[in-house]
N, CA, C and O atoms as a GROMACS GRO file, in nm:
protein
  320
    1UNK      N    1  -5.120   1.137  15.897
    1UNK     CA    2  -5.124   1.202  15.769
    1UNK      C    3  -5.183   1.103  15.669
    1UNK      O    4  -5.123   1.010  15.615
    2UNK      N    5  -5.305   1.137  15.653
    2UNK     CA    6  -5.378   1.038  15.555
    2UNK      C    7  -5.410   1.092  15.388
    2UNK      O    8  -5.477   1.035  15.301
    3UNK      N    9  -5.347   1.203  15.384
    3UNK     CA   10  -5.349   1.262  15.221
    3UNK      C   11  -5.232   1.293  15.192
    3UNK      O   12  -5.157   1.357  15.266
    4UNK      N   13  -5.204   1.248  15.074
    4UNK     CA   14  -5.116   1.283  15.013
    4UNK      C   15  -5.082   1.436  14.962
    4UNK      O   16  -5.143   1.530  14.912
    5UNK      N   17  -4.964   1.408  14.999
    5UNK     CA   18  -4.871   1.566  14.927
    5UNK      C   19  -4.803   1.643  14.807
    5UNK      O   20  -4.707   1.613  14.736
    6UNK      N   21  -4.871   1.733  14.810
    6UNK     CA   22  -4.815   1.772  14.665
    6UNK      C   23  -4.676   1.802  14.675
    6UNK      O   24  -4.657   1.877  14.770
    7UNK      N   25  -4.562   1.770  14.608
    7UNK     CA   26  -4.460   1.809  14.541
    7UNK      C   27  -4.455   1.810  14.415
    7UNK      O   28  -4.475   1.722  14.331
    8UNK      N   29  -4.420   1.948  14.406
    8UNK     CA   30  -4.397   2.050  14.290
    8UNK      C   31  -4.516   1.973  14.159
    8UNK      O   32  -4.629   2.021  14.160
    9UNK      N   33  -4.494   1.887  14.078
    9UNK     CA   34  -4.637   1.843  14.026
    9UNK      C   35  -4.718   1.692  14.007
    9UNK      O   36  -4.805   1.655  13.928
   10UNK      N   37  -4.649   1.624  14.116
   10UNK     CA   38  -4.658   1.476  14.096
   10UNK      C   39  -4.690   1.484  14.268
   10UNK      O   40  -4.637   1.554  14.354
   11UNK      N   41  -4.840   1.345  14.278
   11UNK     CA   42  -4.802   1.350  14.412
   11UNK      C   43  -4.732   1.248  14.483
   11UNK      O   44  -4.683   1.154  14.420
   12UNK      N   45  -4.725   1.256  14.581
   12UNK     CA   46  -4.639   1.147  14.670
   12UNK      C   47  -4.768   1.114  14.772
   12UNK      O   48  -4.855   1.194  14.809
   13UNK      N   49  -4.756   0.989  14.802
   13UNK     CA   50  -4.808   0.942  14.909
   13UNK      C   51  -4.732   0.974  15.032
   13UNK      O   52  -4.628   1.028  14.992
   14UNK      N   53  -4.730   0.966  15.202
   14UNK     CA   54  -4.696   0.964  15.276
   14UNK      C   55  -4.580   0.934  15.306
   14UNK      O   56  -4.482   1.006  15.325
   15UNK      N   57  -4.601   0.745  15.314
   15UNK     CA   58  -4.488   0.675  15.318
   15UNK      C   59  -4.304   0.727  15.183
   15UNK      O   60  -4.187   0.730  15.220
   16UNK      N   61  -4.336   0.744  15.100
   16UNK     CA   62  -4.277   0.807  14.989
   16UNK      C   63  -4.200   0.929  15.015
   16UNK      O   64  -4.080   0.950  15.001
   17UNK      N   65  -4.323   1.029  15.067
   17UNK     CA   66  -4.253   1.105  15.084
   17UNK      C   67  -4.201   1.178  15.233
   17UNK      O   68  -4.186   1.293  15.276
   18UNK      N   69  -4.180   1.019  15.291
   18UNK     CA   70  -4.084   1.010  15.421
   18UNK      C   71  -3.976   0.950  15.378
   18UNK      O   72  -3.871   0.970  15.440
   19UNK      N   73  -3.974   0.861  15.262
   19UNK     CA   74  -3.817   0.858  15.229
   19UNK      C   75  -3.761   0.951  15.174
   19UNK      O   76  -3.645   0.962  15.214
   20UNK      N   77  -3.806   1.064  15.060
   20UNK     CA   78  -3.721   1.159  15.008
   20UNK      C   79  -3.722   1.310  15.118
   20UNK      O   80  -3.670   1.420  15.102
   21UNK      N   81  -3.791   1.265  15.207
   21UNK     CA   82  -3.727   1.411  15.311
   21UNK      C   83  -3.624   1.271  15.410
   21UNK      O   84  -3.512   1.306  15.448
   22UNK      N   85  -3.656   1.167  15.434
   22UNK     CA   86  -3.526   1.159  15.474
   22UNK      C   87  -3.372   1.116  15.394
   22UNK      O   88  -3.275   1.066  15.450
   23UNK      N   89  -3.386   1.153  15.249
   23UNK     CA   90  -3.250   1.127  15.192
   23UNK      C   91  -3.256   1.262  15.179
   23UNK      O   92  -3.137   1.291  15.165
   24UNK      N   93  -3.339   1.398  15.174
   24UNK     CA   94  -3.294   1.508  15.157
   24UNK      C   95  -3.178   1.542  15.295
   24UNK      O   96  -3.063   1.587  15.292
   25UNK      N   97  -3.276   1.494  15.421
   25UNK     CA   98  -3.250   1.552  15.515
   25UNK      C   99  -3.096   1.536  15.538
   25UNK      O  100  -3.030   1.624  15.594
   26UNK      N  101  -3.015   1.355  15.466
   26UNK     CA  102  -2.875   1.337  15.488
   26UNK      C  103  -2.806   1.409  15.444
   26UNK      O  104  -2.700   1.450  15.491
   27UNK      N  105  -2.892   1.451  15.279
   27UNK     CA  106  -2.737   1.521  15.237
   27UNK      C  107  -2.734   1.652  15.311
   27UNK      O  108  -2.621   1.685  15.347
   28UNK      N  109  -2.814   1.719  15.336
   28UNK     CA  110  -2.846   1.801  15.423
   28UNK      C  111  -2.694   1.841  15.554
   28UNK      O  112  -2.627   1.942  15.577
   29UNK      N  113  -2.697   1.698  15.610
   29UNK     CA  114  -2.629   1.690  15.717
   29UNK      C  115  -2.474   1.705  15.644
   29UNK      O  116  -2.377   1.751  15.704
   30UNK      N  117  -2.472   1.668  15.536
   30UNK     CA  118  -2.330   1.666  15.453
   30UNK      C  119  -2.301   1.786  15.411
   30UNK      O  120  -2.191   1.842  15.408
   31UNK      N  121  -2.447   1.839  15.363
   31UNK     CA  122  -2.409   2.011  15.343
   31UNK      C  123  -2.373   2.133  15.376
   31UNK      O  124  -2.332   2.233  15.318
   32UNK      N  125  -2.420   2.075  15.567
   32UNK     CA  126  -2.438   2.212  15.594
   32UNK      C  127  -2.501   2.140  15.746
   32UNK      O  128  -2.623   2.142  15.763
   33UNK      N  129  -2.395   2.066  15.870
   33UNK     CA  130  -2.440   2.045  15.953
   33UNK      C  131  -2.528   2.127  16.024
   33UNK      O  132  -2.646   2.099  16.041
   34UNK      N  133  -2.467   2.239  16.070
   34UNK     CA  134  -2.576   2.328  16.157
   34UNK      C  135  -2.709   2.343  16.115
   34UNK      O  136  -2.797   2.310  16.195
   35UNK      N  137  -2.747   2.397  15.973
   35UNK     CA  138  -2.874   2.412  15.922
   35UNK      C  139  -2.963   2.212  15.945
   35UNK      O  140  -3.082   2.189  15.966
   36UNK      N  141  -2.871   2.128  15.932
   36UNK     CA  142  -2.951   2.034  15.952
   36UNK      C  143  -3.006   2.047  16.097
   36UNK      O  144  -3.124   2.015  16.115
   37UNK      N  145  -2.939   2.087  16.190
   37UNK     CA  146  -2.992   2.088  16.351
   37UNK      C  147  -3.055   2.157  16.357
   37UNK      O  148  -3.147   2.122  16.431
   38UNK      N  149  -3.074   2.294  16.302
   38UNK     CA  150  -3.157   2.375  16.300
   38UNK      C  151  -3.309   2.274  16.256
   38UNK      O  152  -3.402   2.272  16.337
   39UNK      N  153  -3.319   2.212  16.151
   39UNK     CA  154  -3.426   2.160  16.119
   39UNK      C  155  -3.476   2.035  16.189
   39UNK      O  156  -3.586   1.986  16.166
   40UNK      N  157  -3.376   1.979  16.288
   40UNK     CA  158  -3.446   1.898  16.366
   40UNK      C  159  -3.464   1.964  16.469
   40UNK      O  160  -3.555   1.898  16.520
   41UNK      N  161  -3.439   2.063  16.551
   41UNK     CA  162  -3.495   2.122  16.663
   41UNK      C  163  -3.611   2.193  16.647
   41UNK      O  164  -3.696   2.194  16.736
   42UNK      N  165  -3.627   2.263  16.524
   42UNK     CA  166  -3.741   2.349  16.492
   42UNK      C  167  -3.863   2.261  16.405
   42UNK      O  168  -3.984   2.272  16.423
   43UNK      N  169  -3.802   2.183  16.320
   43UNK     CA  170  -3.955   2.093  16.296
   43UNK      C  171  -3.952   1.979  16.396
   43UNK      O  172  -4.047   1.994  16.473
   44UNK      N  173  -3.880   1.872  16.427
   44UNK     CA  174  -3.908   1.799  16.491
   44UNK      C  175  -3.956   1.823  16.665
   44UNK      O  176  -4.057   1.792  16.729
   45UNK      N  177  -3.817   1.901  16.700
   45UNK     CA  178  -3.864   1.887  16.810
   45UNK      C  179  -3.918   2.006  16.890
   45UNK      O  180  -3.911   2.029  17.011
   46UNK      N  181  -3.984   2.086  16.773
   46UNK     CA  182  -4.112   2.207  16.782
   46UNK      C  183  -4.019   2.326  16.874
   46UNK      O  184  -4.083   2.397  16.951
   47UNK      N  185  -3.923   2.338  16.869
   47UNK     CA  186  -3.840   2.455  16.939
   47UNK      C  187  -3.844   2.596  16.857
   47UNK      O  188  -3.824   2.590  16.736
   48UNK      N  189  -3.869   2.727  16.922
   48UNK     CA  190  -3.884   2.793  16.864
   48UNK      C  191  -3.754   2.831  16.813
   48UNK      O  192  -3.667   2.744  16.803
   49UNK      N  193  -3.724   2.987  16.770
   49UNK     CA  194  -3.653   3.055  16.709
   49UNK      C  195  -3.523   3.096  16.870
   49UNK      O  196  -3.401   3.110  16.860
   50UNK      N  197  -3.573   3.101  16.948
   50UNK     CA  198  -3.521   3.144  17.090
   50UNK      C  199  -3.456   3.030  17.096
   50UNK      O  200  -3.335   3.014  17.087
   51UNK      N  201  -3.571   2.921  17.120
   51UNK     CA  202  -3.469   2.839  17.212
   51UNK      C  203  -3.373   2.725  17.137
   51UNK      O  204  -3.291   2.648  17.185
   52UNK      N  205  -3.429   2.750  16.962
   52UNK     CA  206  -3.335   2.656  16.900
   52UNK      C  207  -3.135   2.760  16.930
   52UNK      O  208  -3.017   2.728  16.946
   53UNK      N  209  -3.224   2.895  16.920
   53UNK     CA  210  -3.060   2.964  16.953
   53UNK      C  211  -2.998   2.930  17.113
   53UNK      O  212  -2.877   2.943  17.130
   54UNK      N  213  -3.055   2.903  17.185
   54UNK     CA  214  -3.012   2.900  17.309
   54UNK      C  215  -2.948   2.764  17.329
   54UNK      O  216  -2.856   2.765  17.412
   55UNK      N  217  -2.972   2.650  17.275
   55UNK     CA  218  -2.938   2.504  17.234
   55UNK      C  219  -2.840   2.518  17.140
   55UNK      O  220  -2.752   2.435  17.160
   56UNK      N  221  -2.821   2.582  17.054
   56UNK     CA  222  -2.717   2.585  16.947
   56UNK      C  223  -2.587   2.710  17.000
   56UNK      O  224  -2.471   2.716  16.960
   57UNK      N  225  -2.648   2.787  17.088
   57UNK     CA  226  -2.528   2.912  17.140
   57UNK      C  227  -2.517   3.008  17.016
   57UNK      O  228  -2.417   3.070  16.978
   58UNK      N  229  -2.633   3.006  16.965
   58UNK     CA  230  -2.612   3.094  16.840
   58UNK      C  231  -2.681   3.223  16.848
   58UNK      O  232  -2.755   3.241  16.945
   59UNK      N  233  -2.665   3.324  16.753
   59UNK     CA  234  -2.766   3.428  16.792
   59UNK      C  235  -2.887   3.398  16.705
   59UNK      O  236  -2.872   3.352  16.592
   60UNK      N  237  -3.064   3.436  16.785
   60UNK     CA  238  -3.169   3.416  16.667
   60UNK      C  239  -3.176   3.432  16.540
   60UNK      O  240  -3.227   3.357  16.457
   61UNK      N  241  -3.101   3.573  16.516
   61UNK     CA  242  -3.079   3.592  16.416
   61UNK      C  243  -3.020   3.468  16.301
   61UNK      O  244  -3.077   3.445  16.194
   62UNK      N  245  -2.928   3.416  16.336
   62UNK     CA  246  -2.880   3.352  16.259
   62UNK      C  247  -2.966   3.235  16.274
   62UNK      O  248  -2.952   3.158  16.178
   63UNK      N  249  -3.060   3.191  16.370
   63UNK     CA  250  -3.106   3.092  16.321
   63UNK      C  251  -3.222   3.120  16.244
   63UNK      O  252  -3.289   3.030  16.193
   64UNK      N  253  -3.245   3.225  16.235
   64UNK     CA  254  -3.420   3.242  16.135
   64UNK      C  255  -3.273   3.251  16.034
   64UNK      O  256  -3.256   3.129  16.035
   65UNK      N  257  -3.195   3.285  15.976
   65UNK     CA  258  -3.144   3.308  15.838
   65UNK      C  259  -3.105   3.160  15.785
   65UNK      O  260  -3.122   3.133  15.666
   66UNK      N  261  -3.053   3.065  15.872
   66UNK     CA  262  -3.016   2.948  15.882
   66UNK      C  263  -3.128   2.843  15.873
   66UNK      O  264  -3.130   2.729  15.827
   67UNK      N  265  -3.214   2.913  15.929
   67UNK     CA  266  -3.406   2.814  15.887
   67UNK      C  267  -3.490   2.869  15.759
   67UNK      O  268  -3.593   2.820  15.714
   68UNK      N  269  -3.441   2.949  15.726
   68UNK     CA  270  -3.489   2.994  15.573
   68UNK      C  271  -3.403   2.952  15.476
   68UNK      O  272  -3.423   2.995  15.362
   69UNK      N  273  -3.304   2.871  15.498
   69UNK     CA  274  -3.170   2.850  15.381
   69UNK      C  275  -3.194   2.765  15.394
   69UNK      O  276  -3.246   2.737  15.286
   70UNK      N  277  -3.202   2.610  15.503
   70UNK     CA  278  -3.256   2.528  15.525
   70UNK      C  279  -3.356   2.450  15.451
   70UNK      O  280  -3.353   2.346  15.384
   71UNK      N  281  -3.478   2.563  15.494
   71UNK     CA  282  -3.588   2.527  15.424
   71UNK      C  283  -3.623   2.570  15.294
   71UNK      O  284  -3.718   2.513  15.241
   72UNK      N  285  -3.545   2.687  15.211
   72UNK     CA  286  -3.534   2.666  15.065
   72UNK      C  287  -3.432   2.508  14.980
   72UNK      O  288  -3.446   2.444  14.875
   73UNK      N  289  -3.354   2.503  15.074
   73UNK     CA  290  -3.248   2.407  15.065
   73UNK      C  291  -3.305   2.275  15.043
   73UNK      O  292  -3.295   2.237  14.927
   74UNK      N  293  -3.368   2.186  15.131
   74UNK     CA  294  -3.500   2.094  15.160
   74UNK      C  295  -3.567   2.132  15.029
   74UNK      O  296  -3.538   2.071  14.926
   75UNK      N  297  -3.635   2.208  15.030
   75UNK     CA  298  -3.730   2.191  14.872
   75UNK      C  299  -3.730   2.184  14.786
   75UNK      O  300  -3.818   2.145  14.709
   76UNK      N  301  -3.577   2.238  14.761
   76UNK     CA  302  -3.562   2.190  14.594
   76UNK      C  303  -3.457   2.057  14.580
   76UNK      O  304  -3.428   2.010  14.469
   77UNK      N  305  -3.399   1.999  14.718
   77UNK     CA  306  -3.346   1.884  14.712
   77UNK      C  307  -3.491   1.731  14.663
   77UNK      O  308  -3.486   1.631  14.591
   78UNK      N  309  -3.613   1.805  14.764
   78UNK     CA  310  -3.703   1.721  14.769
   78UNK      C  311  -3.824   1.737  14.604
   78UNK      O  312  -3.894   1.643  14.566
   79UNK      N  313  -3.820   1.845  14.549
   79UNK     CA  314  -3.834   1.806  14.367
   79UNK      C  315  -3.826   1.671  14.318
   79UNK      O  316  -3.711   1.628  14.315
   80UNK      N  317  -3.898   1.607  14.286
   80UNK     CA  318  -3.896   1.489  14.206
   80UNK      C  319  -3.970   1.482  14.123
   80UNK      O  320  -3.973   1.383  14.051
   0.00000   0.00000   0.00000
């Protein structure tokens, strides 16, 4: 990743803004464990909607509702 990213209206460089997704990502884990696993199986470790439910014993359903809360959750933690 050699360009920088826009958040909301200031940009961040790379490095930067790998520290504020990873202090989002803690409180994250404080907020709301499951939705944090949800976001490391599905962004990190590229699992879909199926098989992040099949790893978690959950139904899909709840994980697309749980990856959209997530990922509204993440974005406005990551605002700066």
């Amino acid at each position: 990743m050699t360009e920088a990213i826009r958040v909301e209206e200031r940009q961040l460089e790379p490095p930067i803004l790998l520290v504020v997704l990873d202090q989002a990502l803690e409180s994250l884990v404080a907020f709301d464990p499951q939705q944090s696993r949800i976001v490391e199986l599905r962004y990190f470790a590229g699992l879909s909607i199926d098989e992040t439910a099949e790893v978690l014993k959950i139904s899909p359903a709840t994980v697309k509702r749980e990856w959209a809360m997530a990922k509204a959750w993440l974005y406005r933690e990551m605002k700066v």
